[in-house]
C-alpha positions, 0 to 999 in steps of 0.5 A: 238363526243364532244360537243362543247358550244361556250358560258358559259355553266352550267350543271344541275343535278337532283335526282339522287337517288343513280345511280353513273353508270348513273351519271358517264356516264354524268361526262365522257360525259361533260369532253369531252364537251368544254365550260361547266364551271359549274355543279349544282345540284339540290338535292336528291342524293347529297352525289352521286356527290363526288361519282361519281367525284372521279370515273371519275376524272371529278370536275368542279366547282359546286354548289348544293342544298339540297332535301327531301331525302338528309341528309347533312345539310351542303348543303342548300335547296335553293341558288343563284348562279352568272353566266355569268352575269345572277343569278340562284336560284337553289332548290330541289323544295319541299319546294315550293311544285311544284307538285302543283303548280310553284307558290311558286316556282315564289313567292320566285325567285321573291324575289331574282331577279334572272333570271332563277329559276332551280328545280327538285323533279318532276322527269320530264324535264321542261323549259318555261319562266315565269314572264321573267324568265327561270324555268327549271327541267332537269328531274332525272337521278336516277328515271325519271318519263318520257318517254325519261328516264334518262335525264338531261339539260345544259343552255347556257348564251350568250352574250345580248340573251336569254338562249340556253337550251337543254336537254339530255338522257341516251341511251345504247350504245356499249358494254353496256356503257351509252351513251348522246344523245340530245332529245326535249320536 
C-alpha cells in the first residue's frame, strides 16, 4: 500500500555507496507515494542517483550535495535549499566533522538561518531538535552502521507545527524484491 503525505514532503537520501538495487527499491516505493515533491541527497554516491532515475523512470526535483567519497565538483559540499516555507542546509557532514561532534555542524547552520540541518557520513539514522532546529541523518542506504540496515527518512512540513520525521528500511520482501518499511529510533 502507498504512502500518502498529506503535507509537503521531502525524501533525504544518504551514502549510498554504489547500491542502485537498494536506491532503486526506494525511487519505486516513492513513485507510489503521494505528496513527496522533493529528493535530497546528502552525498557519498551521488553519481548513483541518475543511475538509479533512469532504471526507474522516477526524477522528482531533487537537490544534492557533495561527500568525501564523490568526485564531481560540479556538486557543492554544502547548500541551502527553500522548502514549504522552511530552509534546509543540506551537507555530507565531513567537513564538519560529525563523528566528533555536531557542533561545527550547529556552528555553520546557524550562519545561515536555516530551520533544519540534514547530514550524512555517519552511516547512523539520527534526528533531535537542537538550538531549535531539526538535525537529521537518514542513515545509508549503501553501508548502514545500524542494526535496522538500510535506512533512509522523509520530513514532512506542515502547515505552522513542527516537522513530521520518520524513517524507513529495506526489508526483503516477496521473490526477493526490497521492500520499505517504517521503523523507529
Amino acid at each position: 500500500m502507498a504512502e500518502r503525505f498529506e503535507y509537503p514532503t521531502a525524501l533525504v537520501l544518504s551514502d549510498t555507496h554504489g547500491a542502485l538495487q537498494n536506491l532503486a527499491a526506494v525511487l519505486d516505493w516513492a513513485r507510489s507515494c503521494q505528496g513527496i515533491e522533493q529528493l535530497w541527497f546528502l552525498g557519498d554516491g551521488i553519481a548513483d542517483l541518475p543511475l538509479a532515475a533512469e532504471r526507474t523512470g522516477y526524477r522528482p526535483l531533487w537537490a544534492m550535495v557533495r561527500g568525501n567519497g564523490d568526485f564531481d565538483h560540479q556538486y557543492p559540499p554544502t547548500r541551502t535549499v527553500e522548502f514549504a516555507g522552511k530552509r534546509f542546509f543540506l551537507t555530507h557532514g565531513h567537513i564538519q566533522g560529525v563523528h566528533d561532534s555536531l557542533d561545527g555542524l550547529l556552528r555553520v547552520s546557524g550562519m545561515e538561518e536555516v530551520d533544519a540541518v540534514l547530514f550524512g557520513h555517519t552511516h547512523r539514522p539520527y534526528w533531535e531538535e537542537l538550538e531549535g532546529r531539526l538535525v537529521l541523518n537518514p542513515g545509508s542506504l549503501g553501508k548502514p552502521r545500524n542494526l535496522q540496515g538500510p535506512s533512509f527518512a522523509t520530513i514532512t512540513v506542515p502547515v505552522n507545527q513542527w516537522f513530521i520525521v520518520r524513517f524507513w528500511k529495506l526489508v526483503p520482501g516477496p521473490l526477493g524484491r526490497l521492500t520499505v518499511r517504517e521503523f523507529e529510533l
